[in-house]
N, C-alpha and C positions, 0 to 999 in steps of 0.2 A: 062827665063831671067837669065846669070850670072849675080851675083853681081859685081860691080867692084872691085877690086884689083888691086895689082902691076902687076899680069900677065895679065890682062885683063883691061888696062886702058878706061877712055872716050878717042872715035878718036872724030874727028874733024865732021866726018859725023854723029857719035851718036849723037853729039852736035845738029848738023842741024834737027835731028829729033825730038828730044828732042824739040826745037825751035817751030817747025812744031805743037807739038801738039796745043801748047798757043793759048786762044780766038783770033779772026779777031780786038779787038778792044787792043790787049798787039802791040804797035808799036815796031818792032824789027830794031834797028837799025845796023849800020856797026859794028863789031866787032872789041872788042880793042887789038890794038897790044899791044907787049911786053913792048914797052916802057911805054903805057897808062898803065899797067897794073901794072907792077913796080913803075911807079910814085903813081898811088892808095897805091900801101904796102907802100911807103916810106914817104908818105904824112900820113896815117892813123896808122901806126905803125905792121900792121899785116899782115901778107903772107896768100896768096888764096891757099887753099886746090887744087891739080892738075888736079881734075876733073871742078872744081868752074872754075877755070883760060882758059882750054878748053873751056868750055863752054861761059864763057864771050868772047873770041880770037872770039867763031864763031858768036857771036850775042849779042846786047846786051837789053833786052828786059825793057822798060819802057811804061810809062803809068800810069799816078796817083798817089798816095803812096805808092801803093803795093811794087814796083820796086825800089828799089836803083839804082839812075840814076850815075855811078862810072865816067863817063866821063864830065856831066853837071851840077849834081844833086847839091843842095843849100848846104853848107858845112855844117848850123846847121844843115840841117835833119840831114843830114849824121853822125852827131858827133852823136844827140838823135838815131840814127837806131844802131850804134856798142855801144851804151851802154846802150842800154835796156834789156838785159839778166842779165846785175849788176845792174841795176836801180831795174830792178823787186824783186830781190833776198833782195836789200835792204828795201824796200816798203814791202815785207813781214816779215822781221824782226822787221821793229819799228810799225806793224801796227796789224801783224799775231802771233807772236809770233816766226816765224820762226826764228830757230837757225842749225846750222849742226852739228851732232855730232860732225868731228874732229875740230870742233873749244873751245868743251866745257875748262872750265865752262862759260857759259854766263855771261857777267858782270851785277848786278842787274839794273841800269840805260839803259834807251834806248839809249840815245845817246855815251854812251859808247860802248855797245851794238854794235850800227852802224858802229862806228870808228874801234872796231875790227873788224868787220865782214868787211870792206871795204879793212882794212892791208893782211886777206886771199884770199879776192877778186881780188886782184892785182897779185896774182902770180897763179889765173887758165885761162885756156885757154882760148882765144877770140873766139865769134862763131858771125858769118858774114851773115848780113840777106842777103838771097837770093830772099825773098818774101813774101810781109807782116810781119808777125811774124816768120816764119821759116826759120832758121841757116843752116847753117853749119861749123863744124870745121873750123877756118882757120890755118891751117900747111901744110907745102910743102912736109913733110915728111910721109905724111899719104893721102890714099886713101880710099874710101868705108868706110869714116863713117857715122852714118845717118844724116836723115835730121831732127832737132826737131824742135818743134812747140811751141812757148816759150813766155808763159804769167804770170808773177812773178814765182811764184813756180811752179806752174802750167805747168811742163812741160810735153810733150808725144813724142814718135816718132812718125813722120810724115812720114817716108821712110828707108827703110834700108840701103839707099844710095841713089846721087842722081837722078839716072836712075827710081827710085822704088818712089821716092816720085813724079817727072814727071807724072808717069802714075796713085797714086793715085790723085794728086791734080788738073792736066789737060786731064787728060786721062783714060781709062779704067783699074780699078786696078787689077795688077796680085796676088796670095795671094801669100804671105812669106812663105815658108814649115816652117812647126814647129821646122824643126831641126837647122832653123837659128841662128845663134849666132851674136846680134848685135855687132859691134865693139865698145871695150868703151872709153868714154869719157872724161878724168880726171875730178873729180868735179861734170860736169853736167849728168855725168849715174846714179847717186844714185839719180835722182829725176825719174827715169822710173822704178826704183821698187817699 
């Protein structure tokens, strides 16, 4: 399996395969065009990663909560589904203890605490459920980053992209050669070491 990158993007038939794997009960509906897809970023404030945007163009697969429904879907899920990677991260702060290094010093008070940690929170990257609990990047500018799997702090990769995580989570998993190098992730790669 290539990973994907800029020379080796998702085509529109990986997509379809990709698709193919999903249980007989993931309903896949028509895929959204450019404009459906646009209006999502500019309704939601964030750009779909270039392989995420192929892959929604060729299908769009729903069914239950797992699926973020971007064409039908109820707006509050949708608001609670793009902000549950900073819901989580906050919920382990006032609750865990968790603090990140570059934000020391903690301030002694929790709810200070929260207020700063929500001022750094604001300026890292959005990551866009794609299913269930797991992200992806969203940037236009970048390819091939992984998929994580994102429960407060709790986070792990799920995929080393999102071809890799397809075939662990609906498919038979191929293993990652050890000489992988995940690509990183502003912010959220220091929770996978």
């Amino acid at each position: 399996m290539t990973p994907i990158s800029p020379e080796n993007p998702l085509t529109s038939e990986d997509a379809q395969a990709l698709l193919a794997m999903l249980p007989t009960r993931v309903e896949i509906k028509r895929g959204m065009s450019e404009r459906e897809l646009n209006q999502v970023e500019e309704r939601w404030g964030f750009r779909f990663a270039p392989e995420h945007r192929t892959l929604l163009g060729a299908g769009l697969p729903t069914g239950g909560r797992s699926w973020p429904d971007w064409r039908d879907g109820d707006a509050e899920e949708l608001t609670e589904r793009l902000a549950w990677p900073f819901d989580g991260v906050l919920f382990d702060v006032e609750h865990n203890g968790f603090w990140h290094p570059e934000w020391d010093p903690r301030p002694a008070g929790t709810q200070d605490a929260l207020e700063v940690a929500r001022i750094y929170l604001a300026k890292v990257p959005v990551m866009v459920p794609i299913y269930s609990h797991r992200c992806l990047l969203a940037d236009p500018n970048r390819t091939g980053t992984p998929v994580l799997s994102m429960y407060q702090t709790d986070i792990i990769c799920y995929g080393t992209d999102l071809v890799d995580y397809f075939h662990h989570e609906f498919g038979r998993p191929v293993p990652t050669p050890e000489s992988h190098q995940y690509a990183a992730i502003p912010f959220w790669s220091y929770f996978l070491d």
